[in-house]
N, C-alpha and C positions, 0 to 999 in steps of 0.2 A: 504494500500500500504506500503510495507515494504522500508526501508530508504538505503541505500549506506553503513551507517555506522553498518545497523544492518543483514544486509546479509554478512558484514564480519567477523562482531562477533558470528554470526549465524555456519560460513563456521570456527572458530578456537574453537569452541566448540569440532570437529573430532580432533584423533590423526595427527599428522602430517602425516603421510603416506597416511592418507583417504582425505587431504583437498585438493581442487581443484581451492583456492584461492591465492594470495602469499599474505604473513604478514611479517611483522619487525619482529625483534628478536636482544635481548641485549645479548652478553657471555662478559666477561672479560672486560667491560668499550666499548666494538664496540658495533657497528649495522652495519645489514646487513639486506636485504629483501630476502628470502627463496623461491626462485620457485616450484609448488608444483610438483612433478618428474611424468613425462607424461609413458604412458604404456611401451615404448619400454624404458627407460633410468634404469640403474642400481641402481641410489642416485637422490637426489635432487642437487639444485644449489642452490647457495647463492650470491648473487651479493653484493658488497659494497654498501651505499648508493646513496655515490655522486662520486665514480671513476668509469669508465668502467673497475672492474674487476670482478672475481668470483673464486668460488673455492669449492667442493665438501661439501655438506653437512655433511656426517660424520668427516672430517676436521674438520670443524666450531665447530661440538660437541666438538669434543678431544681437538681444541688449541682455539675455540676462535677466536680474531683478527690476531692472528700471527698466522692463518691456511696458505696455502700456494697459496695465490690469483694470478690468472693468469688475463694477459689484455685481456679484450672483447671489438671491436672496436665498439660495437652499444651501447650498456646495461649497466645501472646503476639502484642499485636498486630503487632510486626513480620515476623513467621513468618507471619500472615495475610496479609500486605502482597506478603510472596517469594512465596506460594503462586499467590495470586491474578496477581502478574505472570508467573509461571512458565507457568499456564497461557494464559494471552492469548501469552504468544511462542510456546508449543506452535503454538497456532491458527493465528499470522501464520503461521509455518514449513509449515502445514499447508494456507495460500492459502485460510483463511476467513475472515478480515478485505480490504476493500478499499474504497478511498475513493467 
């Protein structure tokens, strides 16, 4: 049975454009958690950690923290972080992960 922590190291072994999981990411002394960009979206997103903002991925590459983060009234990146672990242990508990 494969672990939480290693179907997401599993899932950043892909380029970013191919990963279907979100991950942190350090640029310029920030963090940020990176959504990975669903079929119809143009870029990815990039949520702050701990504020409800966001702001375009290619941003994030060119500046960093001082990309241009807009307010999101629900979303922070570590709330995407719980979400997304929450459901991979659904899954494991569910016996649809295995090594």
């Amino acid at each position: 049975m494969m672990t939480i922590d290693e179907i997401f190291a599993d899932d950043r072994r892909n380029p970013p454009s191919e990963r279907s999981l979100p991950w942190e990411e350090m640029r310029g002394g920030g963090g940020g958690v990176v959504e990975p960009k669903p079929h119809w979206a143009s870029d990815m997103a990039v949520f702050r950690l701990t504020d409800r903002s966001w702001c375009s991925y290619a941003d994030w590459i060119e500046n960093g923290p001082a990309a241009r983060f807009i307010d999101h009234p629900e979303t922070r990146g570590d709330h995407l972080m719980m979400k997304a672990r929450a459901m991979i242990a659904r899954e494991i508990a569910n016996e649809l992960w295995s090594n």
